[in-house]
N, C-alpha and C positions, 0 to 999 in steps of 0.2 A: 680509277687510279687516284690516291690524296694525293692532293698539292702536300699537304704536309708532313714533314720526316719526323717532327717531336712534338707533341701534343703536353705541355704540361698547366693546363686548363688556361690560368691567363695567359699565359705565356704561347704562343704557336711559333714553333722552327718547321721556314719554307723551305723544300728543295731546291726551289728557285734559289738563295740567300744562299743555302751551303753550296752550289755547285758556280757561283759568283764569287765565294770567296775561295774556295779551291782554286778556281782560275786565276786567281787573283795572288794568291799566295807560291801557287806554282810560276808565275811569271815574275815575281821578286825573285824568289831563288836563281832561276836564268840569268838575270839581270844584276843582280850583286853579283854571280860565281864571274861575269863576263868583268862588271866593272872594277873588282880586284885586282885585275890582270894591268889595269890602266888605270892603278894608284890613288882609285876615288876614295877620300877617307869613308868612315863610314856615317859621320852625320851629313853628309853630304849627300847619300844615300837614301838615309833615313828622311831629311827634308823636301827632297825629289818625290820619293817616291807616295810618302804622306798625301804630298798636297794634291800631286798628280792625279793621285786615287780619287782624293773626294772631289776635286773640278770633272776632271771626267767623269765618274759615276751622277756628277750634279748636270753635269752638259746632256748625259746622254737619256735623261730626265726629262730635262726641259727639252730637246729635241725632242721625242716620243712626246709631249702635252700638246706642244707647239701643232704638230701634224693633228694631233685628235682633238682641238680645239673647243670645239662645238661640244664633245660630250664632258669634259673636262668643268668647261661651262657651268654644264648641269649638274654635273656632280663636283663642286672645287673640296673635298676632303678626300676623295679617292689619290689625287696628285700626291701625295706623301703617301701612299698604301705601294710602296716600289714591290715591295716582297709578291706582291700579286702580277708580278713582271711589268714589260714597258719602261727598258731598256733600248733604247735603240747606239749601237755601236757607232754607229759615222757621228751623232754629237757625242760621243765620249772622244772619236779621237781630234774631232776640232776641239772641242773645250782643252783636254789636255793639254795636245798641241801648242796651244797659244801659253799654255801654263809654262811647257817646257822650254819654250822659246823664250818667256820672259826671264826663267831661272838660269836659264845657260847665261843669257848674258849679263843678267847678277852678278853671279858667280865665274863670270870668264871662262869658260866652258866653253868647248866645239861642239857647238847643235847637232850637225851631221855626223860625229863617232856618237853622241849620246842616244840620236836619233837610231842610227843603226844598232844599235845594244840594246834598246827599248824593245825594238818591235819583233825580234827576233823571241820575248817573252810574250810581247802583247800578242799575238797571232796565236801562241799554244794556250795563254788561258782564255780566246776567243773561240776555239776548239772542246774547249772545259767549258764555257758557259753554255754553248748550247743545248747541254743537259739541261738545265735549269728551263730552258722553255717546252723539252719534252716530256718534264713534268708538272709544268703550266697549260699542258695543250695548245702550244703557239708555236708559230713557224712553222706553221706547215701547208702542202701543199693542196693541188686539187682532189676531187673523190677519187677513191681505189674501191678494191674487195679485199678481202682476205684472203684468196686467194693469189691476187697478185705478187698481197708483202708476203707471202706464203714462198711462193716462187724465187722471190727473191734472199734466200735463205734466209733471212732475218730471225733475232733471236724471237722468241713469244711475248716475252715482258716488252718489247718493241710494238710489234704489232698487237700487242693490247692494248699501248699508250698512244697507239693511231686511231682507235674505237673513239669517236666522240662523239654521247649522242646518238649511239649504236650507227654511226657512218663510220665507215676507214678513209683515212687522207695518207696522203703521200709525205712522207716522213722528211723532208727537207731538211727540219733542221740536222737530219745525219748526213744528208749528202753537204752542209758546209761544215760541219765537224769535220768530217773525213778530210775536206779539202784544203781547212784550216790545217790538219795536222799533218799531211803533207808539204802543206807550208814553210813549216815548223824545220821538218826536218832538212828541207830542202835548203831553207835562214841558216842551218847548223854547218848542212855541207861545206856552202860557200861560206861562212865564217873561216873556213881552214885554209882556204886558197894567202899564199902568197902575197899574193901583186891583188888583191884586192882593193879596188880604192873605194875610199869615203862615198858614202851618198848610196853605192850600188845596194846596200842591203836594203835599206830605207826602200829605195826605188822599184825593187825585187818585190819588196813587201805590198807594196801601193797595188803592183798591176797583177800579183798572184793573186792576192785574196780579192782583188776590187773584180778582176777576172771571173772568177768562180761564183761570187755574188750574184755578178751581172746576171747571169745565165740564170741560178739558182732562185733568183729573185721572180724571174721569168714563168715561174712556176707554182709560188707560193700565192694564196688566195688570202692571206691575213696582210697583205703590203700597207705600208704608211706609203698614202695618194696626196700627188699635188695635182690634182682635176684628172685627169685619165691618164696620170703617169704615173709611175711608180719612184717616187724619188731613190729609193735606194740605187735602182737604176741609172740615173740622171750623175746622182754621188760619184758614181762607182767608176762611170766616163771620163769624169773630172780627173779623179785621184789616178787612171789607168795615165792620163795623159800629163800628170805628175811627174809619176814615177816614171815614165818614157824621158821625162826633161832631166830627170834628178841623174840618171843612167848616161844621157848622153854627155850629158855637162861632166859627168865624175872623169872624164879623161883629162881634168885642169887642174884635180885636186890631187893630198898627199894619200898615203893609205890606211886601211882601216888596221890592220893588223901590225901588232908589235913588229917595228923591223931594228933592232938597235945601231944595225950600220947605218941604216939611212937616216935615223931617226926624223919620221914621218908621223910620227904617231900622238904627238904631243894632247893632249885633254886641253 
């Protein structure tokens, strides 16, 4: 299977690249259709989301080098070759994070409404990008057969892009797809509730997908190790018992959703 989707000789477009920016693009749309509703102009938008993008994408970089140290080392011109994947998520959303914390309060902004409007995006093109590794041959798990993913209804173009090396792996990155994008819709349900207050999406978000992770992580035989643990693991503990604080705390705060008689909703 090519990593690559457009071949125009100097030029190479990775699948890696378009299934990042799909994710990417598709979780602007989320995020502006929500932040209209709560009177963001739109360069205000536009400069969120600009900068957000390239600190996270830069965080989650340097995160992924940081862990691979030693070969980075050896080779220090590969660290700018992203398109060849080595992405890692948990430093895109600390880098960001710290971005958007600085912007909100710039700009006087409620961190916790901006927060929860965020990630109800970030989560579905978290869901999208990890196409882009099962066209890099990453994220995946331990050996299988063909008959297994066979069993497992999966489509062919699937279980051929588990062939690596003429071995089959366990396709992982679709089992956090799938659970990303449950996520997603689950972020969408609860957006609808009423008496929703501040912080529960945010929070919702931390211990769903840090959940599914955990487990998923447990699995995959390509993990970024800190000595015989699997940091993503370690991450994902952290962020679960976040999002447990962020959850329990939100019974202090106002709500997330437009309420015009209470007017609780202020940006």
């Amino acid at each position: 299977m090519s990593r690559v989707a457009l071949d125009f000789g100097i030029v190479q477009i990775y699948w890696y690249s378009i299934f990042i920016l799909l994710g990417v693009i598709s979780a602007l749309i989320v995020i502006y259709k929500e932040l209209k509703k709560s009177n963001i102009s739109l360069d205000i938008f536009i400069d969120m989301s600009f900068y957000s993008i390239i600190i996270g994408l830069i965080g989650a970089r340097i995160y992924y080098v940081l862990f691979n140290l030693s070969y980075y080392c050896q080779n220090p011109l590969e660290i700018v070759q992203v398109y060849k994947g080595g992405l890692a998520i948990h430093g895109g959303i600390i880098f960001g994070l710290l971005y958007i914390l600085y912007f909100c309060k710039k700009n006087q902004l409620n961190v916790l409404k901006i927060l929860d409007i965020i990630v109800v995006g970030l989560i579905l093109a978290q869901a999208i990008g990890r196409w882009g590794n099962f066209f890099n041959q990453e994220a995946y798990g331990s050996l299988t057969t063909y008959e297994r993913l066979k069993s497992m209804h999966l489509p062919e173009f699937i279980i051929d892009g588990m062939n690596i090396s003429n071995v089959y792996y366990t396709p992982t990155f679709l089992y956090e797809s799938i659970w990303d994008l449950g996520g997603f819709f689950l972020l969408m349900i609860l957006r609808k509730f009423q008496k929703l207050k501040l912080g529960v999406l945010s929070g919702t978000y931390l211990i769903w997908y840090s959940l599914g992770r955990f487990f998923i992580e447990a699995l995959r035989t390509d993990s970024l190790m800190l000595g015989n643990l699997k940091v993503a693991q370690l991450v994902s503990l952290l962020l679960i018992l976040i999002g447990v604080v962020l959850i329990i705390n939100s019974r202090k705060r106002g709500y997330y959703n437009i309420n015009k008689r209470e007017g609780q909703n202020e940006i």
